[in-house]
GULUMRO-678139 format. One record per residue (C-alpha): residue in three letters; x, y, z. Coordinates in steps of 0.25 Angstrom, whole numbers, padded with zeros to 4 digits, always signed. Example, Ala and Ser with C-alpha at 12.3 -4.5 7.8 and 13.67 -1.06 7.14 Angstrom:
% GULUMRO-678139
ala+0049-0018+0031/ser+0055-0004+0029/
//
This chain:
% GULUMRO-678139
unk+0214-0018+0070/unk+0201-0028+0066/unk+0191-0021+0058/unk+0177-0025+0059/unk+0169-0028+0046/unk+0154-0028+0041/unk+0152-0044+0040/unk+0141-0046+0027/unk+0129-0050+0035/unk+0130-0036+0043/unk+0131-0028+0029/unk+0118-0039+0024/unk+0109-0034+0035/unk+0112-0019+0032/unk+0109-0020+0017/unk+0095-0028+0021/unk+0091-0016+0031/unk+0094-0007+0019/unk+0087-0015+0010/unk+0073-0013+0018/unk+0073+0002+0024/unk+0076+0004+0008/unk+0064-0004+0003/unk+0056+0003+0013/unk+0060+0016+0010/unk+0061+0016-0004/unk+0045+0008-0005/unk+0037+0017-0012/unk+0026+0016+0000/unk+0036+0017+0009/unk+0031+0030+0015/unk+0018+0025+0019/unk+0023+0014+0027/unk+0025+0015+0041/unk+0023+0005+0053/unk+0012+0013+0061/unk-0003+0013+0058/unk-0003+0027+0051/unk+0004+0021+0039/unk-0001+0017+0026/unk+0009+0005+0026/unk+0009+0001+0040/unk+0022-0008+0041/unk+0024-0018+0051/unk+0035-0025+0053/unk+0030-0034+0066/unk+0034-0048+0058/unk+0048-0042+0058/unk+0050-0046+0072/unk+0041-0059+0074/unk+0037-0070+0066/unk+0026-0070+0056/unk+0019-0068+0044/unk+0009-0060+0046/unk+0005-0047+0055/unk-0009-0043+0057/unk-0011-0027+0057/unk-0021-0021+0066/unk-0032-0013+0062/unk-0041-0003+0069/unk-0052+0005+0064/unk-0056+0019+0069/unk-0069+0021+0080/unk-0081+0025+0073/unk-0092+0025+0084/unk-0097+0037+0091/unk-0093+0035+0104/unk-0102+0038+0116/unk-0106+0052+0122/unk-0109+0057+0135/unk-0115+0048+0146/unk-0117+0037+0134/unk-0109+0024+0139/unk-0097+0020+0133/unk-0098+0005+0139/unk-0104-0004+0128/unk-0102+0007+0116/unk-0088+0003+0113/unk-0084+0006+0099/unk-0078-0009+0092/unk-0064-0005+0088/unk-0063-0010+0073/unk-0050-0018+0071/unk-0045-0027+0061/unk-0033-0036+0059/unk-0024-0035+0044/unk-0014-0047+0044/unk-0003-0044+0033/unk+0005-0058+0030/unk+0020-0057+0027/unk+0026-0064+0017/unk+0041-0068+0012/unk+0046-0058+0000/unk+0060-0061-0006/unk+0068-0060-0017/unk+0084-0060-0021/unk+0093-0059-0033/unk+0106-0070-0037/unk+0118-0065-0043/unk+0129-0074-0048/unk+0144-0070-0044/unk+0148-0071-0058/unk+0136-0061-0061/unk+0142-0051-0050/unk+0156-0052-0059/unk+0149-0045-0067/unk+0145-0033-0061/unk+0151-0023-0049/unk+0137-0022-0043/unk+0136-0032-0029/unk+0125-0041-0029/unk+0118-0037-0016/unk+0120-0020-0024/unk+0112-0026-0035/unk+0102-0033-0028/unk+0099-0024-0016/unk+0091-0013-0025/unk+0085-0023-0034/unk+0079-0031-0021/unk+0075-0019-0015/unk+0067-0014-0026/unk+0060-0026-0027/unk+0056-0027-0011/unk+0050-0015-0013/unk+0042-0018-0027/unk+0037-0031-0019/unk+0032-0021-0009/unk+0028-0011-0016/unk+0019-0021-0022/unk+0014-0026-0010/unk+0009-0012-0008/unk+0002-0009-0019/unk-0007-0025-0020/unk-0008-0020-0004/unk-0015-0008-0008/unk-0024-0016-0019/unk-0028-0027-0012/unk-0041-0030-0010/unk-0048-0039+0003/unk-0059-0049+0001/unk-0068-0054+0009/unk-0060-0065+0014/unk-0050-0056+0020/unk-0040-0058+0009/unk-0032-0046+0002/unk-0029-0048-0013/unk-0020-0040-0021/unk-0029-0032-0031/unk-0025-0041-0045/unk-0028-0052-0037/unk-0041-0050-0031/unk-0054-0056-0038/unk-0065-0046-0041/unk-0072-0051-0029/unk-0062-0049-0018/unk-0060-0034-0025/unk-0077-0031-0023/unk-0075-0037-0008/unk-0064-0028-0006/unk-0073-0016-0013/unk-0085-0020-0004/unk-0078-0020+0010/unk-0070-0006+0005/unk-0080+0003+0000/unk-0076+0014+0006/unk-0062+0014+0002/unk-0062+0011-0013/unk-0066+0020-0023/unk-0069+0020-0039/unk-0063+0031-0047/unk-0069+0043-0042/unk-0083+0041-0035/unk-0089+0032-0026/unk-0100+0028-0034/unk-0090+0021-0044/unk-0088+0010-0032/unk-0097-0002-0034/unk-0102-0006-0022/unk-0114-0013-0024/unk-0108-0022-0036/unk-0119-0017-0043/unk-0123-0034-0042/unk-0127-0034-0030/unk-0112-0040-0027/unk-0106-0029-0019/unk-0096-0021-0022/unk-0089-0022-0034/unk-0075-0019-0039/unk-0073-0021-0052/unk-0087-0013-0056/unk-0082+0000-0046/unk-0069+0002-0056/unk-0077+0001-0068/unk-0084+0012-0064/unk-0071+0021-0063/unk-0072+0030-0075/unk-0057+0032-0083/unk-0060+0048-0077/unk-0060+0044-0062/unk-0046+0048-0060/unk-0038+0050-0048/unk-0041+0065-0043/unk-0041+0073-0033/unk-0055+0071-0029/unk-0054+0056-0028/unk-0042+0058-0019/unk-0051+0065-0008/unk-0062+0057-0011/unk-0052+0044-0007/unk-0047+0052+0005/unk-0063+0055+0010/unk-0066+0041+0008/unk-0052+0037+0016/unk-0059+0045+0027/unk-0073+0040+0024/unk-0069+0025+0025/unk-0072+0015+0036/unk-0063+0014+0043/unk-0057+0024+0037/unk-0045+0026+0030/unk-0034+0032+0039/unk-0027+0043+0034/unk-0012+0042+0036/unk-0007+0054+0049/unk+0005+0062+0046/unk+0011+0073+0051/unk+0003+0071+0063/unk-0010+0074+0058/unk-0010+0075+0043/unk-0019+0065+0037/unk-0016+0060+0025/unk-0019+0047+0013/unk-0010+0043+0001/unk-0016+0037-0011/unk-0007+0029-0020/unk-0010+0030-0035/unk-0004+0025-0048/unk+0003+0034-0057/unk-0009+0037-0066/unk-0019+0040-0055/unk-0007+0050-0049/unk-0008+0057-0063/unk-0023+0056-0064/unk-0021+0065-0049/unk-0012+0074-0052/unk-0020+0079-0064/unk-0032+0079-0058/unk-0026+0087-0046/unk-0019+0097-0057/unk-0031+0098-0065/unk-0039+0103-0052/unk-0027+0111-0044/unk-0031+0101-0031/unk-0023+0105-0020/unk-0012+0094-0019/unk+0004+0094-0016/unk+0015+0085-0025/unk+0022+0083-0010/unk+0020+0087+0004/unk+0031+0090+0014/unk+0032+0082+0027/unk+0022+0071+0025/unk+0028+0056+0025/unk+0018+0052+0014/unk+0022+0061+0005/unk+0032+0059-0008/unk+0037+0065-0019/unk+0027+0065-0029/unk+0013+0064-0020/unk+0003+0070-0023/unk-0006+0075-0009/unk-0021+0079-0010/unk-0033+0080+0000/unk-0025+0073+0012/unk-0019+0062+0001/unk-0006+0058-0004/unk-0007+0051-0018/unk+0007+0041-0020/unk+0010+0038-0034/unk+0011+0022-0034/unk+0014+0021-0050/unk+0014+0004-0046/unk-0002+0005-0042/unk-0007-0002-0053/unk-0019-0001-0062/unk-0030-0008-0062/unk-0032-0007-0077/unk-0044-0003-0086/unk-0055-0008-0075/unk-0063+0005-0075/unk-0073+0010-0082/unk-0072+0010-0098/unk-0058+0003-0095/unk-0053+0016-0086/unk-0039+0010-0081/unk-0040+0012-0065/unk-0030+0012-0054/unk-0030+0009-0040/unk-0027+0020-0030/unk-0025+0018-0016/unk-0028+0029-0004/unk-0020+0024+0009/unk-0022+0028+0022/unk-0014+0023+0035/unk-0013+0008+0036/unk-0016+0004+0021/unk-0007-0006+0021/unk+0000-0014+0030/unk+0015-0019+0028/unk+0020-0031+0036/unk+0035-0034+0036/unk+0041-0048+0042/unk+0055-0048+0036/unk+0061-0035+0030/unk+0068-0033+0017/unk+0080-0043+0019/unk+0091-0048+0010/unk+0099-0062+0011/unk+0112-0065+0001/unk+0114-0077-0004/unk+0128-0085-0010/unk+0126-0098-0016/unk+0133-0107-0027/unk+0147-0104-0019/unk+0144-0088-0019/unk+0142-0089-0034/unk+0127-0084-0033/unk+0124-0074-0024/unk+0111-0069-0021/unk+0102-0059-0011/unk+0087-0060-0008/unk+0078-0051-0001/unk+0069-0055+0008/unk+0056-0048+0016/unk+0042-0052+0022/unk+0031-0043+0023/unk+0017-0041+0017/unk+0007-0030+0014/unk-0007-0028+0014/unk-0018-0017+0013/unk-0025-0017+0028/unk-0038-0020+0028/unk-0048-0017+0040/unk-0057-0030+0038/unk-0062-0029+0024/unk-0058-0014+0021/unk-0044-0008+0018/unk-0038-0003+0028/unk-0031+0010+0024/unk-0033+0010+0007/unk-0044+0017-0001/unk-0044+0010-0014/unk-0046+0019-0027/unk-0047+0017-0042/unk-0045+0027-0052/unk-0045+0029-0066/unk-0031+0031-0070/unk-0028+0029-0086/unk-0014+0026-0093/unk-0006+0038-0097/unk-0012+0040-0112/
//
């Protein structure tokens, strides 16, 4: 009798499917992300199957006319449908680890054991970061979107100008500059020095981000589930999460630690007023910018199509021999890019917050 046997390449591809459905399940985002429009992460994987290196998402804002009534004619009142375009460009991400075969004398653990868990955690670092600059990045007038560290002061008050109505300052409105107070327009850098080191994250300020979600034009659009539930997540640092849960103790709000049957939801969640708050301890601070030195932190209230994830090539890995099989490698490889949507000037699906959020004394 002749026994078949699994050749090498066929046990490669498994391990690389393996490899991807694992650094998509294990991201912590992952549960936002979806490939239809009601997603916070909308992921589109078109490049997959045709060439390119870039995918533009579409775009469409909600009627707001009044229609007509009666006998009033319809012909010549048409209402423009709003629509805008969001290219997201792909790029090339790889990396891979080389181990001698006199290394792996050395020890009973395989090369591709070893490196399977360390490249997997480091594919979904890089994307996690990708994530988190997404959510921070600011649009200039030009069009183009800068991670926050990088932006100039000027691109951040452009960005403030053309999204008043979804940023807010501490607690109140009236913190936002948006005169510049010189005559400039809005201004950025003057809006977080008015945040006091008591404007906290509280329960107030999380329905005050959900009325101005609603509020926003176009709006904000809150995530479906269940068939009808509506619903937005904030992400927050862990010292803003803290600062919430105090102030939700302190004032016996209603909110629950977990709810059953909601794909949003995750141990540890906090949901209050129609709003899941995600601990994201990577968020980072923005350091003493507030007023008296008050250290501030960005929060981010998403609603559906926040963000946009283009895919080209998924997770894949390639072995390498060289030197007469004395050196043996593996590499991983994927394409993809994500961005924070934008409809023209103003983000798509983000309200941008920054509270007061102090170092643990």
């Amino acid at each position: 009798m002749t026994l078949s046997t699994v050749q090498t390449a066929n046990v490669v591809k498994q391990w690389d499917a393996d490899f991807y459905r694992e650094y998509i399940r294990d991201n912590r985002f992952a549960r936002y992300q979806g490939t239809d429009v009601n997603s916070i992460i909308q992921l589109k994987e078109d490049l997959t199957k045709k060439p390119g290196d870039a995918l533009t998402l579409s775009l469409v804002a909600a009627l707001s006319g009044a229609g007509v009534t009666g006998n009033a004619l319809l012909e010549g009142a048409e209402e423009a449908m709003l629509n805008y375009g969001h290219q997201i460009t792909i790029q090339a991400y790889r990396n891979a680890v080389a181990l001698t075969e006199w290394e792996e004398q050395k020890t009973a653990m395989g090369l591709r054991k070893a490196a399977k868990p360390i490249l997997k955690e480091w594919a979904m670092q890089l994307n996690k970061t990708h994530i988190l600059n997404a959510l921070g990045s600011v649009r200039a007038t030009a069009g183009t979107i800068v991670n926050y560290g990088s932006a100039t002061e000027a691109q951040k008050d452009q960005w403030l100008q053309a999204n008043l109505d979804r940023v807010l300052f501490g607690a109140t409105l009236n913190n936002t500059d948006g005169s510049g107070g010189d005559g400039g327009g809005a201004d950025h850098s003057d809006s977080l020095l008015a945040i006091a080191n008591t404007e906290k994250l509280t329960a107030a300020q999380v329905s005050l981000y959900k009325r101005m979600a609603k509020r926003a034009d176009p709006i904000i659009r809150p995530v479906r589930v269940n068939g009808d539930e509506e619903w937005y997540v904030l992400f927050v640092d862990s010292l803003a999460y803290r600062d919430l849960k105090a102030d939700l103790k302190s004032t016996l709000a209603d909110a629950r630690e977990r709810g059953k049957g909601n794909p949003l939801f995750t141990d540890g969640d906090i949901t209050y007023d129609g709003v899941i708050i995600r601990e994201i301890p990577e968020i980072a601070s923005l350091g003493g910018v507030g007023d008296s030195g008050a250290t501030i932190s960005p929060v981010y209230l998403c609603g559906a199509q926040a963000l946009g994830h283009v895919i080209g090539k998924r997770w894949a890995s390639v072995t390498e021999e060289r030197d007469y099989k004395f050196v043996n490698g593996v590499a991983v490889a994927g394409f993809f890019g994500i961005e924070k949507l934008f409809f023209n000037a103003k983000q798509h699906g983000v309200l941008t917050g920054y509270v007061a959020a102090a170092a643990d004394a």
